[in-house]
C-alpha positions as CSV (number, residue, x, y, z in Angstrom):
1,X,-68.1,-27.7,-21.7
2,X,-67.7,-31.3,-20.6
3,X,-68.7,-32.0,-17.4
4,X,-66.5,-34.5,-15.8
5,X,-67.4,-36.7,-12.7
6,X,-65.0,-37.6,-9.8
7,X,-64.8,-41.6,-11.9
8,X,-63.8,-40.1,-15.0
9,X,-60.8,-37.6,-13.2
10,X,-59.5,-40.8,-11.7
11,X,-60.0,-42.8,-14.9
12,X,-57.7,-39.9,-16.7
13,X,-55.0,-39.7,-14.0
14,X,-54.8,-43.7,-14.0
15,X,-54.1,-43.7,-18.3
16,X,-51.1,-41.0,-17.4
17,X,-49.5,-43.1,-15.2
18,X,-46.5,-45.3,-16.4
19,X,-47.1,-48.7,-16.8
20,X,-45.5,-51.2,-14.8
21,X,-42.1,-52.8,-15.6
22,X,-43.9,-55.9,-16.3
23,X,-46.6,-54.2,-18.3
24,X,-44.4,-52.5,-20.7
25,X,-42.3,-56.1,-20.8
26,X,-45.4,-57.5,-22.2
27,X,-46.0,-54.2,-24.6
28,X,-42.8,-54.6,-26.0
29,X,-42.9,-58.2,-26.9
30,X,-46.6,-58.1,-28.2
31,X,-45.4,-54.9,-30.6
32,X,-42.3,-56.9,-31.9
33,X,-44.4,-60.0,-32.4
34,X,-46.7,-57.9,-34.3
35,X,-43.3,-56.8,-36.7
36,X,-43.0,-61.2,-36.8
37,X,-40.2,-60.6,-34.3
38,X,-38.7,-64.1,-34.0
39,X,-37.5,-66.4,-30.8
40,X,-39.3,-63.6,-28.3
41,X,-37.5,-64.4,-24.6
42,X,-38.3,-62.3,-21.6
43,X,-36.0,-62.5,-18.9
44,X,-36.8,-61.4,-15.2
45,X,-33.5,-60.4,-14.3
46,X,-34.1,-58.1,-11.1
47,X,-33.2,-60.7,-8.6
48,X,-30.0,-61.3,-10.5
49,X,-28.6,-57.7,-11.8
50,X,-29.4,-54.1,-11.2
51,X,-29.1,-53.0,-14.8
52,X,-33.0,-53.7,-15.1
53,X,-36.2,-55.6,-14.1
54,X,-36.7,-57.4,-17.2
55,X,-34.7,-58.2,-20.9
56,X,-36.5,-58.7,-24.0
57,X,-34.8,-60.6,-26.3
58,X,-36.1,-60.6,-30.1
59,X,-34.7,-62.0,-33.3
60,X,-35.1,-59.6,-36.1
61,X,-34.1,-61.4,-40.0
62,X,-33.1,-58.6,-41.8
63,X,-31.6,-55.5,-40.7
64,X,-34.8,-53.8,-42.1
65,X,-37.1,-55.8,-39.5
66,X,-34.5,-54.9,-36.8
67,X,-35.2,-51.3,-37.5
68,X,-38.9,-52.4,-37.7
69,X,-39.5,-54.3,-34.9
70,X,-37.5,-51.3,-32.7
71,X,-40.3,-48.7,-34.4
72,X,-43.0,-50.9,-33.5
73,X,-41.6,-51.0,-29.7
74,X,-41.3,-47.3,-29.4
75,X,-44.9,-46.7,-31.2
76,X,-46.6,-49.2,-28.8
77,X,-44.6,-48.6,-25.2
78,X,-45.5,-44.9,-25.8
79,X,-49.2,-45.2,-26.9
80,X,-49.9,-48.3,-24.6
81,X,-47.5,-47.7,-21.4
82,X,-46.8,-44.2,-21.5
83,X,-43.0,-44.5,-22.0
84,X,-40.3,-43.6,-23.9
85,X,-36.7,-45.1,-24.1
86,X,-34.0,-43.2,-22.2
87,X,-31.4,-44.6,-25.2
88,X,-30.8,-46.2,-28.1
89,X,-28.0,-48.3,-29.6
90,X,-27.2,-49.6,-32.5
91,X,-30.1,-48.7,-35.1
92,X,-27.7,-47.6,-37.9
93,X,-25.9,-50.9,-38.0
94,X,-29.5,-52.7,-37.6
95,X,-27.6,-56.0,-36.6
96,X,-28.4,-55.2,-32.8
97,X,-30.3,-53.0,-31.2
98,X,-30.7,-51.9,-27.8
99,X,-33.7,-50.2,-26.3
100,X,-33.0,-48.9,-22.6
101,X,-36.1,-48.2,-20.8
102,X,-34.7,-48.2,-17.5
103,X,-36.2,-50.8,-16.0
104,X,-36.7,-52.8,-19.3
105,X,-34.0,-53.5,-21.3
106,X,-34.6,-54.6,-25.1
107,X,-32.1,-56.5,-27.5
108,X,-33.3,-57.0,-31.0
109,X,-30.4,-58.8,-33.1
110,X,-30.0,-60.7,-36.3
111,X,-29.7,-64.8,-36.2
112,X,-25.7,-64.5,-36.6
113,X,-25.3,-61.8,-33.9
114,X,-28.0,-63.4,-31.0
115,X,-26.3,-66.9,-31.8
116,X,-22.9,-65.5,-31.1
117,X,-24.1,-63.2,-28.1
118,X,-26.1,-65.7,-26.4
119,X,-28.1,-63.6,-24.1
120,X,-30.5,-65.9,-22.7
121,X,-27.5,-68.1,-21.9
122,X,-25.4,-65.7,-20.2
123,X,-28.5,-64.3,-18.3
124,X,-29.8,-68.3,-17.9
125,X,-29.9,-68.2,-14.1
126,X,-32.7,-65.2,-14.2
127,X,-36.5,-66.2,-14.3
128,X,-37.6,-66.8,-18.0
129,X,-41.0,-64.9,-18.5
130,X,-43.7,-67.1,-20.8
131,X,-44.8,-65.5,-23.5
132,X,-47.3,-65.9,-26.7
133,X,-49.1,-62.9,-28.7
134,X,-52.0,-64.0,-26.1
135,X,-50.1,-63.3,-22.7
136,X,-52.1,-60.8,-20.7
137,X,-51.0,-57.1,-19.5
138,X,-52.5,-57.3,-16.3
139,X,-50.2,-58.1,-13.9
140,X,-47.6,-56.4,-11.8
């Protein structure tokens, strides 16, 4: 039998928790980067709409990478963050999918769909969130 120490019990209960809404922003952009997720925008929209915290915005080429890049999301926000989408839209089609996470909201959409759309646009007037495959996890 394993003996476990007071450090380690806390160590487990800390990995169960969910991660932050900031965290799993971060976990979802860094998985669809890894799936070459193009023109990756996160929006802090919490001070301007109560649908969510933050959007993630990803261009996906082919309605094959849309599906993907969507995969890649829900493999690395469960593993990493502990969380699993309360919906999702769209992945038939592939031209536009939305991941609701509740307090994360992700849009993954082919060029002609997230020209037309123009999220970022639409949501200009919330905080835009930099972001490179070497942003960090650790805040929030």
């Amino acid at each position: 039998m394993t003996e476990y120490t007071k450090l380690d019990l806390v160590t487990e209960k800390e990995s169960l928790k969910p991660a932050t809404s900031y965290q799993l922003a971060i976990t979802i952009a860094k998985a669809a980067d890894a799936r070459k997720g193009g023109d990756i925008i996160i929006l802090e929209v919490a001070e301007v709409s109560y649908l969510a915290d933050y959007f993630v915005i990803v261009t996906g080429f082919s309605r094959v990478q849309v599906r993907a890049i969507s995969q890649s999301i829900q493999e690395k926000a469960e593993q990493e963050c502990n969380r699993l989408p309360r919906q999702i839209e769209g992945q038939a089609e592939g031209t536009w999918v939305l991941m609701d996470y509740g307090d994360v909201i992700v849009h993954i959409l082919m060029p002609k769909e997230r020209e037309y759309y123009n999220l970022e646009a639409f949501w200009g007037h919330a905080r835009r969130i930099n972001f490179s495959a070497d942003t960090q996890i650790g805040r929030g």
